[in-house]
N, C-alpha and C positions, 0 to 999 in steps of 0.2 A: 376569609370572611369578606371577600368583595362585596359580595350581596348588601351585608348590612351596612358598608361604609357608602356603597354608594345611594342607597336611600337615606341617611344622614345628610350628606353631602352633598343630594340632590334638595333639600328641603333647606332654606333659607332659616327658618324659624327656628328648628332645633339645631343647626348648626349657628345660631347666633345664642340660642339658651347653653349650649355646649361650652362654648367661646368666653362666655361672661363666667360662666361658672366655674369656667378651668382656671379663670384670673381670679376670682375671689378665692377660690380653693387655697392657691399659690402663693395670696398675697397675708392669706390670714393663716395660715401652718405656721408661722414662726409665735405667731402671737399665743394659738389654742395650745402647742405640745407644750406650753409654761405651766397651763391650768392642768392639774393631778383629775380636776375632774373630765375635762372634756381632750383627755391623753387618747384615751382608747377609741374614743368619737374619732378623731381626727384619725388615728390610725390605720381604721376602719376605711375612712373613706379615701384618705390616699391608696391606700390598697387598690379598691373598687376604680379610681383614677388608673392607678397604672394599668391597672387589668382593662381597661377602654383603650390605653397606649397601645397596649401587645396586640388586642383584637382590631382593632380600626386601623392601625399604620401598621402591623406586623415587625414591629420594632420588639421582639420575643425577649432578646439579651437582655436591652436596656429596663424593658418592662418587671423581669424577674429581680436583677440588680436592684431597681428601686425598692420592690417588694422587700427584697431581705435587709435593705439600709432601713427602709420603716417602720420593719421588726425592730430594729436596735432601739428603738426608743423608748420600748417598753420595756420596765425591769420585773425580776424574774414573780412578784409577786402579783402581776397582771398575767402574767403568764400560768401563775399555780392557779388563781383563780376560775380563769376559765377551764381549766384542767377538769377542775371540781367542779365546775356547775356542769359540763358536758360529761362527766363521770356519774353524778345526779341524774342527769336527762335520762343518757341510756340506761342506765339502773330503773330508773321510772318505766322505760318503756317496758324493758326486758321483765317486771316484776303484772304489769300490765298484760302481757303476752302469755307468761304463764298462767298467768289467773283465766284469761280464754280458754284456752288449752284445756286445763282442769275443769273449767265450767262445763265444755263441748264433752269432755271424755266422762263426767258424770250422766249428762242427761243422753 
């Protein structure tokens, strides 16, 4: 992805929005994975961090490494949870799909 890093890293301004952000991210993770609520927030967005690591410096290893250390922080019923609401979704969609189906193969 040279492309995209070197339009980052030709641009002053997002590379300084980058930079500050990457330091607040860094500085407040110890503080947010304390809070049950803002666990999964924080998760999330370290995730989306390292996923910027792997694409912009090609740092792959380190980038995946971090991803599965930031899985560890969540216990298993953040985990069931989203199981179930993405087990919902597609059911919703798949329940949706048929209903076209049938409506199309009526008329």
């Amino acid at each position: 992805m040279p492309q995209i890093a070197s339009l980052i890293y030709g641009n002053p301004f997002i590379l300084t929005i980058g930079t500050i952000s990457a330091i607040i991210i860094q500085i407040a993770f110890p503080f947010l994975i304390l809070n049950n609520w803002a666990r999964g927030i924080t998760v999330i967005i370290m995730v989306m961090f390292h996923l910027g690591i792997m694409v912009m410096m090609g740092l792959f290893s380190f980038g995946l490494t971090m991803i599965f250390l930031d899985a560890l922080i969540l216990n298993d019923n953040y985990y069931r949870r989203f199981y179930n609401r993405l087990r919902n979704l597609l059911n919703t969609f798949k329940e949706k799909k048929e209903k076209r189906v049938a409506a199309k193969s009526v008329s």
